[in-house]
C-alpha positions in Angstrom: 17.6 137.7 -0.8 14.8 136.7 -2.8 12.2 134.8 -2.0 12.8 131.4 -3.6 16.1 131.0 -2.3 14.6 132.2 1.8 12.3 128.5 1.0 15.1 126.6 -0.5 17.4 127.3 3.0 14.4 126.7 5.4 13.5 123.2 3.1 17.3 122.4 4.0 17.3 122.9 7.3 13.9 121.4 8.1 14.7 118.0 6.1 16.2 115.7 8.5 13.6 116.6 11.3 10.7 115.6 8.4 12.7 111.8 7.7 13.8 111.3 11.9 10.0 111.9 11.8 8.4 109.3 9.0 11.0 107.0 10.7 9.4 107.2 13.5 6.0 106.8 12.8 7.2 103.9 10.7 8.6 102.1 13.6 5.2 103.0 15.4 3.1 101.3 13.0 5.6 98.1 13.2 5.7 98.4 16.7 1.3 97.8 16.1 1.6 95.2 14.1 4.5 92.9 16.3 1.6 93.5 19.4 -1.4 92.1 17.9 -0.4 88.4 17.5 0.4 89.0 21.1 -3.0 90.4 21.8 -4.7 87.5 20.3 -2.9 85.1 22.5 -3.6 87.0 25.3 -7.5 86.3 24.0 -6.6 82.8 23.7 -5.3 82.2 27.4 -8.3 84.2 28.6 -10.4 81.9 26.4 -8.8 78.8 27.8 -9.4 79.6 31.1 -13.2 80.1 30.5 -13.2 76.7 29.6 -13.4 77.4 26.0 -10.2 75.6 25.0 -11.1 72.1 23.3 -9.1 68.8 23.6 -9.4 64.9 23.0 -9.3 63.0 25.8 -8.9 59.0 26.0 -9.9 56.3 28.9 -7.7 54.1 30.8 -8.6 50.5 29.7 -7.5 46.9 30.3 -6.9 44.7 27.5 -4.3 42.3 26.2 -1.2 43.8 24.8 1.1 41.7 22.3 4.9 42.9 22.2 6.4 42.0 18.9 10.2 42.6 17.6 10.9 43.7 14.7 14.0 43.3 12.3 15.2 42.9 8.4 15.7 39.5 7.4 16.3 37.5 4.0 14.5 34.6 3.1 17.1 31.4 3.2 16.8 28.1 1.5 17.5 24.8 3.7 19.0 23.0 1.7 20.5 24.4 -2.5 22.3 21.9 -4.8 24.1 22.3 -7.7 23.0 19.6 -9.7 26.6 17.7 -11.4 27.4 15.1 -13.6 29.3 12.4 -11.5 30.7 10.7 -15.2 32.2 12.5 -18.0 30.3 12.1 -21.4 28.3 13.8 -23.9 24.7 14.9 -22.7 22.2 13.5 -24.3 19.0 14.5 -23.2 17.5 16.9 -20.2 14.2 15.8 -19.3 12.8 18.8 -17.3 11.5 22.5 -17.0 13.0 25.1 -16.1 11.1 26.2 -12.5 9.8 23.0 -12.3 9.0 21.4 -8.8 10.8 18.0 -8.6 11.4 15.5 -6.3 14.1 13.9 -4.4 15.2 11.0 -7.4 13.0 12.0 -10.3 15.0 11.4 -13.5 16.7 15.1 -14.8 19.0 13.9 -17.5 20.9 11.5 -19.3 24.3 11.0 -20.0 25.4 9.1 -23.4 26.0 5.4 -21.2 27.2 3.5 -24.6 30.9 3.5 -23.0 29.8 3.0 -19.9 28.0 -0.7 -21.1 31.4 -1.6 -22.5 33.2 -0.8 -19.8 30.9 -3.2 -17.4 31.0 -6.0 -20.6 34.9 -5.9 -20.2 34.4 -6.1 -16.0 32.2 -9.1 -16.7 34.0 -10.5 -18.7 37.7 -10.6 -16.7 35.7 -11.5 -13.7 34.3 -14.5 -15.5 37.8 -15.3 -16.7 39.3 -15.0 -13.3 36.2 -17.2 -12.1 37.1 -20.4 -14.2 40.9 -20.0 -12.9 40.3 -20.0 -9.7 37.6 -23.0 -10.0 40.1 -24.8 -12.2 42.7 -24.1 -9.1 40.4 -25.4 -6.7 40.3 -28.8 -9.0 43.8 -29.3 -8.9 44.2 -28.5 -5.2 41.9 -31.3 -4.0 44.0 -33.7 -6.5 46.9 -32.4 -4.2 45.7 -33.0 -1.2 44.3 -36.6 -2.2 48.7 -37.4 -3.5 49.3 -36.0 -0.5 47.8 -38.0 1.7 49.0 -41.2 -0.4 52.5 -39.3 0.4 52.9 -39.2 -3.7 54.0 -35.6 -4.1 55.9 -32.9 -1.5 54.2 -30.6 0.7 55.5 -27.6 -1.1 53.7 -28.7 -4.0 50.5 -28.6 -2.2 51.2 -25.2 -0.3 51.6 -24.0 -4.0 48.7 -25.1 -5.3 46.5 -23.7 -2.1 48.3 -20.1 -2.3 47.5 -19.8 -6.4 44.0 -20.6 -5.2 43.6 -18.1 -2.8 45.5 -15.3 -6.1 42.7 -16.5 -7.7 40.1 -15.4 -5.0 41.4 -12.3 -4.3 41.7 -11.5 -8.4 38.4 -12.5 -7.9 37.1 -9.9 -5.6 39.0 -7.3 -7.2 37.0 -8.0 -10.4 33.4 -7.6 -8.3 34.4 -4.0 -7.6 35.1 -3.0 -10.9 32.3 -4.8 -12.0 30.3 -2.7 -9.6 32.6 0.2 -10.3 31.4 -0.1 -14.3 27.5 -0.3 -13.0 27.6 2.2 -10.5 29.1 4.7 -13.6 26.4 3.0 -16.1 23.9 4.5 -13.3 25.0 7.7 -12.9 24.6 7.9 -16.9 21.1 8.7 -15.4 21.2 12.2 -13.4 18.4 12.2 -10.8 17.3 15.1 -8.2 19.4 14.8 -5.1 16.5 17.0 -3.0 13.2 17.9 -3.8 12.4 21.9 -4.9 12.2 24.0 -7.6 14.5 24.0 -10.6 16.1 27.3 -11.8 17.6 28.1 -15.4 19.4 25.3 -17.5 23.0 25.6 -17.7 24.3 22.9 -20.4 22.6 22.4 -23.5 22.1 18.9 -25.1 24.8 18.0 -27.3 27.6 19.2 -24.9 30.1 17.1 -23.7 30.2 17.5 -19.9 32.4 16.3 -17.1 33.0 15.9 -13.2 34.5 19.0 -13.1 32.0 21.7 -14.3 31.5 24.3 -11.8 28.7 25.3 -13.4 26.3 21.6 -13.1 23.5 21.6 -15.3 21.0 23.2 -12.9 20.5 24.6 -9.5 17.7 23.2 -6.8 16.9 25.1 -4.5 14.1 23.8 -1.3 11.2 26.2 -1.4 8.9 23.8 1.3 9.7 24.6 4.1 11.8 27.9 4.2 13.8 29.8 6.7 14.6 33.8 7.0 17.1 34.8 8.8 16.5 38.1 10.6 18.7 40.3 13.3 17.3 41.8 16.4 19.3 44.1 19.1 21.2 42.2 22.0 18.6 44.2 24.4 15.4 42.2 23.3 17.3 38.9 23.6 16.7 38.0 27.1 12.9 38.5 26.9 13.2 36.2 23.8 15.1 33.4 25.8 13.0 33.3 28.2 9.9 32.9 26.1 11.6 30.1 24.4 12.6 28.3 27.5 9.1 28.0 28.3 8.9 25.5 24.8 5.9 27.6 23.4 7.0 28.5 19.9 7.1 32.5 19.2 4.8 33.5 16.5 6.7 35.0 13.2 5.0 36.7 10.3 6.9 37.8 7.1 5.8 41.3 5.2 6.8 43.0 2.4 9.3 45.7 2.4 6.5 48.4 2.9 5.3 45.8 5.8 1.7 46.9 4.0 1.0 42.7 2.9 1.4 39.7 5.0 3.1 36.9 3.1 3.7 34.2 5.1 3.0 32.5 9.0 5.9 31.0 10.9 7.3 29.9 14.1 11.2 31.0 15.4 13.2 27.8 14.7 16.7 29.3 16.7 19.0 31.6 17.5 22.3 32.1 16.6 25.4 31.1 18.9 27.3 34.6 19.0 26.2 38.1 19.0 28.0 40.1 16.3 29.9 42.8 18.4 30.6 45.1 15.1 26.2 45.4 15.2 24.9 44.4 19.0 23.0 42.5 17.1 21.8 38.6 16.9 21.1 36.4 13.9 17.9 34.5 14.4 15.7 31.8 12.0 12.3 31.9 11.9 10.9 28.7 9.5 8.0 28.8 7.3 6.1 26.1 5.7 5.7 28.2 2.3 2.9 26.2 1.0 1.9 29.2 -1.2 5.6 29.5 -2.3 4.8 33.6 -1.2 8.8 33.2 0.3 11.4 33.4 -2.5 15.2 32.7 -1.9 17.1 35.4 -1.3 14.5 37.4 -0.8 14.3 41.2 1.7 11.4 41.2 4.2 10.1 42.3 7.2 10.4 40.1 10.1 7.2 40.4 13.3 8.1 38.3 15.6 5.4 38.2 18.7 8.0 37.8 21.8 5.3 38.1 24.3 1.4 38.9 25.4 0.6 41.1 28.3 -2.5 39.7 29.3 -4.7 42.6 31.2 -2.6 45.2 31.0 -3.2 49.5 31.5 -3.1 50.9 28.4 -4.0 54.5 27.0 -3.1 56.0 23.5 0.7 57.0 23.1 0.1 60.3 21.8 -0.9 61.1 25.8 2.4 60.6 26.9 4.8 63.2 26.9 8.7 63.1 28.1 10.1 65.7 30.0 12.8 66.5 32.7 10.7 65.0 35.2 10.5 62.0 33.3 7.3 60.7 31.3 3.9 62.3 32.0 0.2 62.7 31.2 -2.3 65.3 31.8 -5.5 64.1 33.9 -8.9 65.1 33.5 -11.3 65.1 36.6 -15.3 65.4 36.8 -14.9 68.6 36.6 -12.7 68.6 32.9 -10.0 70.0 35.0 -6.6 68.9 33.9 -3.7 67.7 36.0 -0.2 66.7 35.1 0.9 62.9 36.1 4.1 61.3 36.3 3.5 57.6 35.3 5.9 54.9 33.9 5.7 53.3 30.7 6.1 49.9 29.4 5.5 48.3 26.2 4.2 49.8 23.1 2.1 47.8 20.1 1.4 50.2 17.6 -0.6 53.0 19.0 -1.0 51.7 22.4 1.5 52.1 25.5 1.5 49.9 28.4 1.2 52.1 31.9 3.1 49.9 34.8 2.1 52.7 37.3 0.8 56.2 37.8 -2.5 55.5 36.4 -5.6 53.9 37.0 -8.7 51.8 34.7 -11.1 54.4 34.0 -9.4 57.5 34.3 -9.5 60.1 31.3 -6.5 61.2 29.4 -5.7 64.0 27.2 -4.8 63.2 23.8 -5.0 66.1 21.4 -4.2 69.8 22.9 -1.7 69.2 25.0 0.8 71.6 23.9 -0.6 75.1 26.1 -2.4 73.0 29.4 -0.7 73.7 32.5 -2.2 72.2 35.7 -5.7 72.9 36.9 -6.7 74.1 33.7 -10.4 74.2 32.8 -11.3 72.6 29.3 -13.3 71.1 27.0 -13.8 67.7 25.7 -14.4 67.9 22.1 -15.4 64.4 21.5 -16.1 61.1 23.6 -13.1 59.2 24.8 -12.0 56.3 22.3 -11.3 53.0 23.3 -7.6 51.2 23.1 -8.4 47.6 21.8 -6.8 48.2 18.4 -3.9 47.1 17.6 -1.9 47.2 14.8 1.5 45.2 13.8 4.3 47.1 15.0 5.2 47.2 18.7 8.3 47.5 20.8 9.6 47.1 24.0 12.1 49.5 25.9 
């Protein structure tokens, strides 16, 4: 056999034990690589024992702590009016701005009153008619009276006489009311504000013949000063809120924008609703605001913060400290020594970045903040920078 074909056999039979064996230096060098990450951990712990391992830590103070609600509301008009001719007639001139602030009674537009002055001519003038009747009646019954006393006519001829005078009378008084029918329409020839506010857009034009029946009026007010908004909070935060109110302070209620990044307007909470809407578990409430600055529009989204209630003195520590687990919520303790501990406490209220402690903690103590993912008790660390304190506080808060 030559050779060439003795190597070509031998290259046959010694190939699978050449790839079993670059597959298994392969998986050797993976093997390498998967055990360093674990390596460097295992540098890490060792590290973090030394007392190498840096965290933030935070002190126990005692400040006051404001609890404030939150919720989505809409800015709400007390009082809207349709502004509507109350006579029918051709209008003939509108005598104001569109988003102009008016009064209660300021003069808005006028109405063609040319048939309303005839009309109240014609009332006048059957009323002054009916008026010399029933004076030329009276005439005649006192001529009556004086025959009848000398017995010289019948007493049914007197009773006639005194019931045509009281026709007359009650003609009479039927003609004052249309008399003051025809000048109460004369007047409303002259279309006045109902409510002070703002105007909105025109919706007649002059020239156009309007009537009693237009849905449309010829404008819309709309009271601007004062306004209300109209917010929802969960059933849950109601009690706190009913008992604040029973107290007859008034609860504190700022409106923000929709990013709740600018403050447009101060209020008080005006009431609460009568029912909670079981679809929701939620309650309508009304916050009112004087609007001076007209930063409230009608209709309008925003951000309701209502302050429900102050803790005065109250434990407090950054909320990033606390974290939740099986056994409940806890914090890890540093001692003199920069020792940590873990510590069951119970939480109240939160305002921002500041939780309320009810118990587990005390003033002074020192809390981690920042590292807290790979302590386990009696730990030795570092404290990379001094504790901050917790007087901020910033507009959001809850209360469980």
């Amino acid at each position: 056999m030559p050779a060439t074909s003795k190597q070509h056999s031998l290259f046959l039979t010694l190939r699978p034990w050449l790839i079993s064996a670059l597959v298994l230096v392969g998986l050797l060098l993976l093997v390498q690589q998967l055990a360093k990450p674990n390596a460097v951990e295992r540098e890490g712990k060792k590290a973090a024992v030394g007392g190498d391992f840096l965290v933030s830590a935070a002190t126990v103070q005692r400040t006051d702590l404001p609890v404030y609600f939150n919720g989505l509301g809409t800015v709400t008009a007390y009082n809207t009016v349709i502004v509507r001719s109350r006579v029918d007639g051709e209008l003939l001139k509108v005598l104001f701005e569109e988003g102009q602030e008016v009064k209660a009674g300021d003069l808005l537009a006028l109405i063609d009153p040319r048939s309303f002055r005839v009309a109240l001519e014609q009332a006048e003038g059957a009323q002054q008619r009916d008026q010399a009747q029933l004076m030329n009646a009276q005439i005649d019954l006192e001529r009556y009276r004086g025959l009848f006393a000398q017995d010289s006519i019948a007493k049914q001829t007197l009773d006639t006489q005194l019931a045509l005078v009281n026709q007359y009378q009650g003609t009479l008084k039927a003609n004052q009311a249309a008399v003051n029918q025809a000048k109460l329409n004369l007047q409303f020839t002259e279309v006045r504000a109902p409510i002070s506010g703002r105007l909105g857009l025109r919706k007649v034009d002059v020239g156009n013949l309007i009537s009693t029946g237009d849905t449309t009026g010829i404008v819309v007010i709309t009271q601007v000063k004062p306004i209300a908004v109209v917010f929802s909070l969960p059933e849950q935060q109601l009690p706190l809120i009913r008992q604040q109110m029973a107290t007859g302070k008034p609860l504190p209620a700022v409106a923000l924008d929709r990013n709740q990044s600018l403050q447009l307007a101060e209020g008080v909470l005006a009431t609460l609703d009568n029912q909670i809407d079981i679809s929701t578990g939620t309650l309508k409430l009304k916050a009112r605001f004087d609007n001076g600055d007209k930063a409230l529009f009608p209709n309008q989204f925003v951000n309701v913060r209502l302050l429900a209630q102050t803790l005065h003195d109250a434990l407090v520590i950054p909320a990033n400290a606390v974290q939740r687990g099986t056994q409940g919520s806890f914090v890890y303790v540093l001692d003199d020594s920069d020792k940590v501990h873990l510590r069951n406490i119970s939480a109240g209220a939160t305002s921002g970045e500041q939780l309320q402690v009810l118990s587990g903690l005390s003033f002074g103590e020192r809390v981690v903040t920042e590292g807290v993912d790979r302590l386990r008790e009696d730990m030795q660390v570092k404290v990379a920078s001094p504790a901050p304190t917790a007087h901020s506080q910033l507009p959001t808060a809850t209360k469980p």
